[in-house]
C-alpha positions as CSV (number, residue, x, y, z in Angstrom):
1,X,-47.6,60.2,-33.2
2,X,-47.2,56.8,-31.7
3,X,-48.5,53.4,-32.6
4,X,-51.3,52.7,-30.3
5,X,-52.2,49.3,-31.3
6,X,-49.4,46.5,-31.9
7,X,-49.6,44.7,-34.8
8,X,-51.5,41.2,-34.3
9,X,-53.7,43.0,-31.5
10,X,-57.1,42.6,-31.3
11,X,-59.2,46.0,-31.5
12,X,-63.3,46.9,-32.1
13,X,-64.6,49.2,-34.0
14,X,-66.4,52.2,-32.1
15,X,-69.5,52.0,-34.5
16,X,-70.0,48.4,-34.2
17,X,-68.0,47.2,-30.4
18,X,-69.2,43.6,-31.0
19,X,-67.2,43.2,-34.7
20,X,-63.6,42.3,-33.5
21,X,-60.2,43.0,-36.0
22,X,-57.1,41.9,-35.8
23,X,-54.1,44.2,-36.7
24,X,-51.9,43.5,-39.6
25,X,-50.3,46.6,-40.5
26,X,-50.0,50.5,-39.1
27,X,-48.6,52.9,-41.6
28,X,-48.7,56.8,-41.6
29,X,-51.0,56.9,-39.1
30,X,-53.6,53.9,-41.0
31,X,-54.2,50.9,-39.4
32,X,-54.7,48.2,-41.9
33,X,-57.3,45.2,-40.2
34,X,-58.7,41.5,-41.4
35,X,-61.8,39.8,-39.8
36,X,-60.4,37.0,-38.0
37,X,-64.0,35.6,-39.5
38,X,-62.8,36.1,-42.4
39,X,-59.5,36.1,-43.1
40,X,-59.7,35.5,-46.4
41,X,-61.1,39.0,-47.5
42,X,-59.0,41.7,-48.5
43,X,-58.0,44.3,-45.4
44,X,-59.8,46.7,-43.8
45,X,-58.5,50.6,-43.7
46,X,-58.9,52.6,-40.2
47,X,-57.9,55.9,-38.3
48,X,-57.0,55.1,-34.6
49,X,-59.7,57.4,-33.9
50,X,-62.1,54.8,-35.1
51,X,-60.8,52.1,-33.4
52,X,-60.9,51.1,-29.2
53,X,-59.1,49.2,-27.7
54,X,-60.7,46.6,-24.7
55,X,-64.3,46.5,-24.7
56,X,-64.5,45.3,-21.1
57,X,-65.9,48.0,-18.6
58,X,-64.4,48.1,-14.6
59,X,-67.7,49.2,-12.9
């Protein structure tokens, strides 16, 4: 399985689209995230399937 988001891309969260993180790691298949709020905090842990990536809608 492929990387879907770069490291240092922006992604949201599917749960919450307006919370924005900032990728800082993939590894075996975990994407590893800081709050660019808050960079200071330890990283946050997700499955691609939890992520998106634009939030922007063509309608």
């Amino acid at each position: 399985m492929e990387n879907r988001y770069p490291e240092g891309s922006t992604v949201f969260l599917k749960t919450d689209p307006n919370h924005s993180l900032t990728v800082r790691r993939y590894a075996k298949r975990i994407y590893y995230c800081t709050d660019p709020a808050k960079p200071q905090e330890k990283d946050k842990v997700y499955y691609e399937r939890e992520l998106q990536g634009n939030t922007n809608t063509v309608t």
